[in-house]
PAKEVEX-36165 format. One line per 3 residues: number of its first residue (from 1); their letters; for each residue x, y, z of N, C-alpha, C. Coordinates in Angstrom, 2 decimals. Example, Ala and Ser with C-alpha at 12.3 -4.5 7.8 and 13.67 -1.06 7.14 Angstrom:
BEGIN
1> AS> 13.19/-5.69/7.80/12.30/-4.50/7.80/13.20/-3.30/7.80; 12.85/-2.25/7.08/13.67/-1.06/7.14/12.90/0.03/7.87 $
END
This chain:
BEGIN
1> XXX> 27.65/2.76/24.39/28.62/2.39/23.38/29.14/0.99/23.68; 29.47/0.51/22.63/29.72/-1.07/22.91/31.07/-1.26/23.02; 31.79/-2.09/23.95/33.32/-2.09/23.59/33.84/-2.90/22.82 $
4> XXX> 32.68/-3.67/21.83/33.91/-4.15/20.73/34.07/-3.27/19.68; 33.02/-2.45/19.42/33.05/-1.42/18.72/33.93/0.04/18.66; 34.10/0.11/20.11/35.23/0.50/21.25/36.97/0.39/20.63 $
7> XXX> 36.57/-1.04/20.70/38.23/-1.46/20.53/38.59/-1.05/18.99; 37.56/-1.94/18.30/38.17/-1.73/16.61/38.18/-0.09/15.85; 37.49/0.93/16.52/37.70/2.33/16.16/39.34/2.75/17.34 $
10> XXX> 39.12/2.32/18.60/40.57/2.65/19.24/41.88/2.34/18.27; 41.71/1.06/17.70/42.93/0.41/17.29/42.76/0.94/15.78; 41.93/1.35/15.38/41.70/2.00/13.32/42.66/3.40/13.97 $
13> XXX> 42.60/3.85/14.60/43.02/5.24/15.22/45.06/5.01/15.55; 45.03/3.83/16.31/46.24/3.91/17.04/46.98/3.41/15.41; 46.95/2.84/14.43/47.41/2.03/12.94/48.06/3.04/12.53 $
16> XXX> 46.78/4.24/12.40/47.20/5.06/11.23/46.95/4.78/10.04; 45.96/3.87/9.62/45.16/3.57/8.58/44.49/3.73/7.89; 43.80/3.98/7.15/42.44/4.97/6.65/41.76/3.31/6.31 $
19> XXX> 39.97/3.46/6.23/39.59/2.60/6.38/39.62/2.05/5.13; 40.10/2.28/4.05/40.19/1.88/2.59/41.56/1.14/2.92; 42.71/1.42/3.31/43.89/0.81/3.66/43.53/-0.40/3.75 $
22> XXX> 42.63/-0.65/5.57/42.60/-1.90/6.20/41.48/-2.56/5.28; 40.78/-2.40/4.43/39.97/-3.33/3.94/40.71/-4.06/2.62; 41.42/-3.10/2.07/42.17/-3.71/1.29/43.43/-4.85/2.13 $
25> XXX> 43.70/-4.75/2.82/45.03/-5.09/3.64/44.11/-6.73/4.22; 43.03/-6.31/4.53/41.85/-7.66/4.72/41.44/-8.42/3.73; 41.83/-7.82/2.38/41.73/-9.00/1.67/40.26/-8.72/0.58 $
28> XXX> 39.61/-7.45/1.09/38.07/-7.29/0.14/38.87/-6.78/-1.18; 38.23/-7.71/-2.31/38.17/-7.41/-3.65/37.66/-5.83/-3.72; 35.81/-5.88/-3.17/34.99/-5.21/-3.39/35.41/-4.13/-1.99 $
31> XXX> 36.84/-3.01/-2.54/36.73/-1.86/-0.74/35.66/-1.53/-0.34; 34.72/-0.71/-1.44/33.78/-0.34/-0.62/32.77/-1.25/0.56; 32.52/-2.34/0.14/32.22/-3.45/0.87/32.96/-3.82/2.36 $
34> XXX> 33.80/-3.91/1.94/35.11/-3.69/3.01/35.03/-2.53/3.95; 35.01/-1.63/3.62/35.19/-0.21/4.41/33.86/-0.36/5.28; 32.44/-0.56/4.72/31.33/-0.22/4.73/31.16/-1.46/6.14 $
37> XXX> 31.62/-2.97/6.01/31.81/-3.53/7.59/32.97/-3.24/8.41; 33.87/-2.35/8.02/34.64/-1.49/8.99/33.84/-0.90/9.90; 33.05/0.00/9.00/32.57/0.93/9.68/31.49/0.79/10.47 $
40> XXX> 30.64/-0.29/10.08/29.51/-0.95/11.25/30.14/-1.50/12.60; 31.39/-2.41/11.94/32.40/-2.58/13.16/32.29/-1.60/14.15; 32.62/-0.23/13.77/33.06/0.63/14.28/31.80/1.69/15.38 $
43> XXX> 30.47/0.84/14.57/29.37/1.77/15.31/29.22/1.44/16.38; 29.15/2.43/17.45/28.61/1.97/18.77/27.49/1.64/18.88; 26.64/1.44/18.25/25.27/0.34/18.38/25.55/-1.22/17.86 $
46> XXX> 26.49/-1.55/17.71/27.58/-3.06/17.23/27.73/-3.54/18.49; 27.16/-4.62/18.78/27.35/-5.61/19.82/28.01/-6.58/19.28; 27.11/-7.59/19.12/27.29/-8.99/18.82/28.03/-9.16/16.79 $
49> XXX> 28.77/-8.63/16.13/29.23/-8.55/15.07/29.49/-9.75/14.49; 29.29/-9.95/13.06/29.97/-11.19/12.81/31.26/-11.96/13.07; 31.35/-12.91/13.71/33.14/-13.74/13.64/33.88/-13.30/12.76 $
52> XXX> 33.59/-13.77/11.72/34.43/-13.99/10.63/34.70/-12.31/10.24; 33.79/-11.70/10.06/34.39/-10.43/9.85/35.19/-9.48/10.89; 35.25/-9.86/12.15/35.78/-9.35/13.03/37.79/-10.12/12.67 $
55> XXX> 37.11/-11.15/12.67/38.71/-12.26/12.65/39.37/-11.30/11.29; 38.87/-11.27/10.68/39.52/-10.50/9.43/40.26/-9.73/9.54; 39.37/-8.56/10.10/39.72/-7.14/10.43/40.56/-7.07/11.42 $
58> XXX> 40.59/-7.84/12.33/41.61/-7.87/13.87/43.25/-8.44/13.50; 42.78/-9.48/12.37/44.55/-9.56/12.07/45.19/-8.76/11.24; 44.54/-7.71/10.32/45.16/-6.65/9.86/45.86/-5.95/11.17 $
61> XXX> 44.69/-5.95/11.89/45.34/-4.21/12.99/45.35/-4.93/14.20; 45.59/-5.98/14.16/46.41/-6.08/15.34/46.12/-6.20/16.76; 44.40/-7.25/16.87/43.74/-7.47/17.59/43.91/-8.88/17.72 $
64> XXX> 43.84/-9.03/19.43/43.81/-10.31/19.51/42.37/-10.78/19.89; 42.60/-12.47/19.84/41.18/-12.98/19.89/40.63/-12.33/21.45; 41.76/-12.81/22.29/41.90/-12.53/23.83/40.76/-11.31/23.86 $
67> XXX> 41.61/-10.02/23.36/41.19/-9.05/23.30/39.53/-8.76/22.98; 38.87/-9.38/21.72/37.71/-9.10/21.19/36.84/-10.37/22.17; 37.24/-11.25/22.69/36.44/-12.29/23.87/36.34/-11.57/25.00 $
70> XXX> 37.12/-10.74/25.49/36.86/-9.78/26.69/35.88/-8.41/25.78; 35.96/-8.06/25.22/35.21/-6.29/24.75/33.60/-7.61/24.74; 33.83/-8.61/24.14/32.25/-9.16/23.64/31.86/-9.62/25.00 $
73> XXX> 32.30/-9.66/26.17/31.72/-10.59/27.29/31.41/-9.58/28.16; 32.37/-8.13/27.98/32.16/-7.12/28.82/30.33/-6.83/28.02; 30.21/-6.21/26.90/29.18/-6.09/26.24/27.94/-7.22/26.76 $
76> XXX> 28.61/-8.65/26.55/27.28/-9.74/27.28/26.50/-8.78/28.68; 27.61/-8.84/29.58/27.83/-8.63/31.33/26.51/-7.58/30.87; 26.79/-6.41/29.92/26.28/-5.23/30.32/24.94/-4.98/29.57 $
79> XXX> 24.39/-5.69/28.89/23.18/-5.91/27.75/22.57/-7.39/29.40; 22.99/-8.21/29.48/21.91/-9.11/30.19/22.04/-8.51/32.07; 22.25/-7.15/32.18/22.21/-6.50/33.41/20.19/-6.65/33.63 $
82> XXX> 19.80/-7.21/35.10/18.69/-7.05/34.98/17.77/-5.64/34.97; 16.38/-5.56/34.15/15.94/-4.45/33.93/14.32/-5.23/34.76; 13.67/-3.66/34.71/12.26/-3.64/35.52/11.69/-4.82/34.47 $
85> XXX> 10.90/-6.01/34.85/10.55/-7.02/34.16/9.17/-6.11/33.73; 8.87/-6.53/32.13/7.72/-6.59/31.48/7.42/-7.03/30.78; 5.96/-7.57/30.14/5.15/-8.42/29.83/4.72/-8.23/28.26 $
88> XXX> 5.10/-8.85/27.25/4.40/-8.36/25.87/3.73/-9.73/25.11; 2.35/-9.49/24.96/1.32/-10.65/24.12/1.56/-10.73/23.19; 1.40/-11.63/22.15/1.15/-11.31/20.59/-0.01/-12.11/20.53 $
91> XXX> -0.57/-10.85/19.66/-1.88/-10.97/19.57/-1.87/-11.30/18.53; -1.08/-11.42/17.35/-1.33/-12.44/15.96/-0.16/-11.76/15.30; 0.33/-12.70/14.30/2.09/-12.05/13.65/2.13/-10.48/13.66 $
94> XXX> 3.15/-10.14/14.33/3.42/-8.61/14.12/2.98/-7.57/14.68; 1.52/-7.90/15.88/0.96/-7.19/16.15/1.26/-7.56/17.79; 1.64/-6.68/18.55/1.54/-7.16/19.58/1.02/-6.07/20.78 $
97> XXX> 0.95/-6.60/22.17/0.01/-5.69/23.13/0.89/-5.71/24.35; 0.83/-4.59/25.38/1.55/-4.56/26.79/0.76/-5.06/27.68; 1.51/-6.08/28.47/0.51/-6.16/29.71/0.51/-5.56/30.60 $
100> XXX> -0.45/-4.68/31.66/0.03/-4.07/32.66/0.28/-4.55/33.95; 1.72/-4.37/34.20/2.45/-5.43/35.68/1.94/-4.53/36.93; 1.82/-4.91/37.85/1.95/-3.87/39.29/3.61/-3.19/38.81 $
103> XXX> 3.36/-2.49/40.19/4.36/-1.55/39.75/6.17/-1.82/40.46; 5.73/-2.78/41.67/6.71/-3.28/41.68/6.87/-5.41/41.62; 6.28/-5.38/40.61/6.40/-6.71/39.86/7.92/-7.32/40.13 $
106> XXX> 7.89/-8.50/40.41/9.42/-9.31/40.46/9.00/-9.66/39.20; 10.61/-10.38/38.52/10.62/-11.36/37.35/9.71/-12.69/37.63; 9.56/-12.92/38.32/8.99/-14.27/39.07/7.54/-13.77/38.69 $
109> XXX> 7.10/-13.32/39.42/5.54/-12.96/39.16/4.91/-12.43/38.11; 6.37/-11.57/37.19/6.03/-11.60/35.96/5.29/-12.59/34.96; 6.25/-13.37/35.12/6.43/-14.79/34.71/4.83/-15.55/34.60 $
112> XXX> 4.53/-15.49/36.19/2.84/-16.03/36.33/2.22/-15.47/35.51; 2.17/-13.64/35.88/0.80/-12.89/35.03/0.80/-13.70/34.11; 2.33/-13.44/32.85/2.24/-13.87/31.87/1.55/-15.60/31.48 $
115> XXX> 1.43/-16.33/32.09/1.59/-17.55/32.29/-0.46/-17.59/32.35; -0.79/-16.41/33.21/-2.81/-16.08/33.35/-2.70/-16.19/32.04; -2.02/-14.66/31.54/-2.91/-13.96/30.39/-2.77/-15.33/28.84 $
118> XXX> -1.53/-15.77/29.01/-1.40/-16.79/28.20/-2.13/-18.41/28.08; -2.74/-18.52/29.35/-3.63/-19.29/29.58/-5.45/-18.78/28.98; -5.51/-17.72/29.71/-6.86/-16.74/29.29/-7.21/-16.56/27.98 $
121> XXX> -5.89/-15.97/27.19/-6.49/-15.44/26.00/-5.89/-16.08/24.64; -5.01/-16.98/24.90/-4.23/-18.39/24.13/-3.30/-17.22/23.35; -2.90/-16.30/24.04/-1.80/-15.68/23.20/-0.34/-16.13/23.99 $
124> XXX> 0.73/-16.09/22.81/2.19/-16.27/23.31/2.58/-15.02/23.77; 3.43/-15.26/24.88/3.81/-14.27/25.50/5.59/-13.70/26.29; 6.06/-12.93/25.97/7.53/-12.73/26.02/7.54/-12.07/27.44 $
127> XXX> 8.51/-12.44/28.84/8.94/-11.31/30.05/10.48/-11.41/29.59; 10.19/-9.67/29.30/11.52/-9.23/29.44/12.63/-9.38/30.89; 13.79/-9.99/30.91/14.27/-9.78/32.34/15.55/-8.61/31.82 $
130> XXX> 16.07/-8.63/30.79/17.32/-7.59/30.58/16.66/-7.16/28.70; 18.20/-6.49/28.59/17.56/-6.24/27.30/17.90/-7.38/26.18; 18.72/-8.33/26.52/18.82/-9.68/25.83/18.21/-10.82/26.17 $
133> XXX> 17.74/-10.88/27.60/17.26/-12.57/27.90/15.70/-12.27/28.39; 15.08/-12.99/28.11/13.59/-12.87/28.21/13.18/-14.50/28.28; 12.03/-14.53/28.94/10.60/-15.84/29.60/9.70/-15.88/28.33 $
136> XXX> 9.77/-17.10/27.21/8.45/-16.92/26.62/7.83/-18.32/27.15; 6.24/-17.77/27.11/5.37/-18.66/27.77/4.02/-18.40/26.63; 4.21/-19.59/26.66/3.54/-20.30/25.08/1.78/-20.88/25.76 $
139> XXX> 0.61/-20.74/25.03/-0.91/-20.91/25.55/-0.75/-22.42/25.90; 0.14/-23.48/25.57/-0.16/-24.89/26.44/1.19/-24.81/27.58; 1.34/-23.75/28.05/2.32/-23.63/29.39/3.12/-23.38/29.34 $
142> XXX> 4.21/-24.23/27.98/5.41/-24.29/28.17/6.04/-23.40/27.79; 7.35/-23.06/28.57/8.58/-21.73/28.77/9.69/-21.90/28.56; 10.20/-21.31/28.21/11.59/-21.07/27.94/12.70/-19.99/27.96 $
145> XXX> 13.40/-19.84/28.75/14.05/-18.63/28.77/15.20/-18.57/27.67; 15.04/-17.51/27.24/16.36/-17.37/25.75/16.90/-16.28/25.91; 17.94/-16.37/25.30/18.73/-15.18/25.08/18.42/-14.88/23.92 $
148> XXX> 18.38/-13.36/23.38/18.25/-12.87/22.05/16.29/-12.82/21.72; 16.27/-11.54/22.36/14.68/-11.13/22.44/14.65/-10.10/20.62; 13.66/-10.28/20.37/12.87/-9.36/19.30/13.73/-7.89/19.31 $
151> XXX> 14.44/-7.61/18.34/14.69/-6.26/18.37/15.84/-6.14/19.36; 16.65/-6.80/20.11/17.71/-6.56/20.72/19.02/-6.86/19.54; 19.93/-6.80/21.26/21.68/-6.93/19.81/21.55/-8.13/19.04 $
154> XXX> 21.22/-9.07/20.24/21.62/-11.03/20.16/20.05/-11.20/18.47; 19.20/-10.25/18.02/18.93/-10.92/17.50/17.70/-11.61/17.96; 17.65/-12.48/16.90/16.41/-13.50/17.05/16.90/-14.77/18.42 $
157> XXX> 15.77/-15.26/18.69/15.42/-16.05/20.10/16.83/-17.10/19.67; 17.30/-17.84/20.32/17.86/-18.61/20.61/17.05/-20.16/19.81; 16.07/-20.46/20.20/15.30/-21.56/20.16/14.55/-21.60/18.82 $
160> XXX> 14.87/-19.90/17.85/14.43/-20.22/16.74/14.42/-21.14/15.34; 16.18/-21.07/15.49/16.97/-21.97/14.62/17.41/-21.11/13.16; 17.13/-19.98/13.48/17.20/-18.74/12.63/18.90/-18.32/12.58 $
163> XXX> 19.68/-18.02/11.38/20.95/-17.13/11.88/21.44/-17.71/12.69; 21.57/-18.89/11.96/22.82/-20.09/12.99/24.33/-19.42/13.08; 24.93/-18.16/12.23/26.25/-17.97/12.71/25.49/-16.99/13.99 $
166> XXX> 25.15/-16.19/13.78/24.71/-15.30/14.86/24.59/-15.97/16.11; 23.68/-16.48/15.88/23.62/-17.11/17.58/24.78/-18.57/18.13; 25.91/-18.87/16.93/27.22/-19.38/17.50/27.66/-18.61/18.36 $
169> XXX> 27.85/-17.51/17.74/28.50/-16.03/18.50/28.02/-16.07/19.90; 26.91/-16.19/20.06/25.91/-16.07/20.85/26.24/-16.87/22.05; 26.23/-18.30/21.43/26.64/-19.55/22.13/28.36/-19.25/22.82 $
172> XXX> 28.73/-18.72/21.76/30.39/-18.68/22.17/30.55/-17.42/22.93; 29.93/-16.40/23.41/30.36/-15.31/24.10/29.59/-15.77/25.71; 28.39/-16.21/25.50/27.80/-17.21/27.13/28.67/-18.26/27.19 $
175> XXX> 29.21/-18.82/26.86/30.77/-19.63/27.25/31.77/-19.40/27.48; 32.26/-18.22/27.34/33.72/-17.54/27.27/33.11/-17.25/29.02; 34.69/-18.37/29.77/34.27/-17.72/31.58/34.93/-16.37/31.49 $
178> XXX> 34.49/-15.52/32.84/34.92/-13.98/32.96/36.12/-14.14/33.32; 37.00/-13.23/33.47/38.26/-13.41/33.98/38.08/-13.04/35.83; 37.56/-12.23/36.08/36.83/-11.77/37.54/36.90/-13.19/38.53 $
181> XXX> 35.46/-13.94/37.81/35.22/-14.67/38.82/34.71/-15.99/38.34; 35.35/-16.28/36.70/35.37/-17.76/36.08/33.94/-17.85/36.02; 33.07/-17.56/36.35/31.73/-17.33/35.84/31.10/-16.95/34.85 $
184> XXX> 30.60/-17.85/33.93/30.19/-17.69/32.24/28.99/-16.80/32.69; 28.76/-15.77/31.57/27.86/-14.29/31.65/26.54/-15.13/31.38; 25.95/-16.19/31.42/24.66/-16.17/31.13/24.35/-17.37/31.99 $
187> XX> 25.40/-17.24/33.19/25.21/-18.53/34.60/24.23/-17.74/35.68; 23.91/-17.06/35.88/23.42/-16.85/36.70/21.81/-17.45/37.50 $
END
């Protein structure tokens, strides 16, 4: 469960609101519209949510920015936690293949295989290191690590140029330092 998604169902709860209330109270002409990004707000599969619709909804009920920069950085911290690294080709738009890693593969050596098979067979190639930041390594060498892999929260790659508010968000939640240890979530 995500905690910004967390917060804005905690605080729809603590109001006493019904979600037709706060969408009207936000300002939607169209409630159902209104209610209907309440309620995505509200899903625990909601990470990375739009700004602007969050800013909306938070000054009805009574959220601060403070507040939704900590639930979104806790969420960063816990989506770019590292996972067992693995290897995926694309073998031509849409179609893609697993590579098989040893079994205890580092990210590092990931990185190489990928770096063979992408040399070998001129396919582009993605290492997963979490479930948001990933290694793509492209058939003339070059790499890049991004945040916002295929099918995760963040969305499309970073480097696409795709869903420029999305990946502001993006930009602005790897900037927000932690309160812990002043360390921005995507320094490592």
């Amino acid at each position: 469960m995500s905690s910004i998604s967390e917060l804005f169902r905690r605080r729809c709860a603590e109001i006493e609101l019904s979600r037709r209330e706060i969408a009207e109270r936000a300002g939607y002409v169209n409630i159902t519209k209104g209610m209907n990004r309440l309620r995505r707000l509200e899903d625990p599969k909601t990470y990375f949510p739009n700004r602007q619709v969050m800013e909306r909804f938070a000054a009805v009920m009574g959220i601060s920015e403070e507040e939704m920069d900590l639930a979104l950085c806790t969420d960063f911290e816990e989506l770019d936690r590292p996972v067992k690294p693995s290897v995926v080709a694309r073998v031509m738009p849409a179609v893609y293949t697993a590579v098989k890693l040893p079994e205890d593969c580092s990210p590092e050596e990931a990185v190489e295989i990928a770096k063979q098979v992408s040399a070998e067979t001129g396919m582009s190639c993605c290492v997963t290191l979490s479930k948001i930041r990933g290694v793509y390594v492209w058939k003339d060498g070059t790499i890049r690590e991004s945040y916002g892999l295929p099918g995760s929260p963040l969305g499309v790659p970073a480097f696409s140029g795709r869903r420029a508010k999305d990946l502001k968000l993006q930009k602005d939640v790897a900037d927000t330092p932690r309160e812990s240890s002043g360390e921005k979530p995507g320094s490592r």
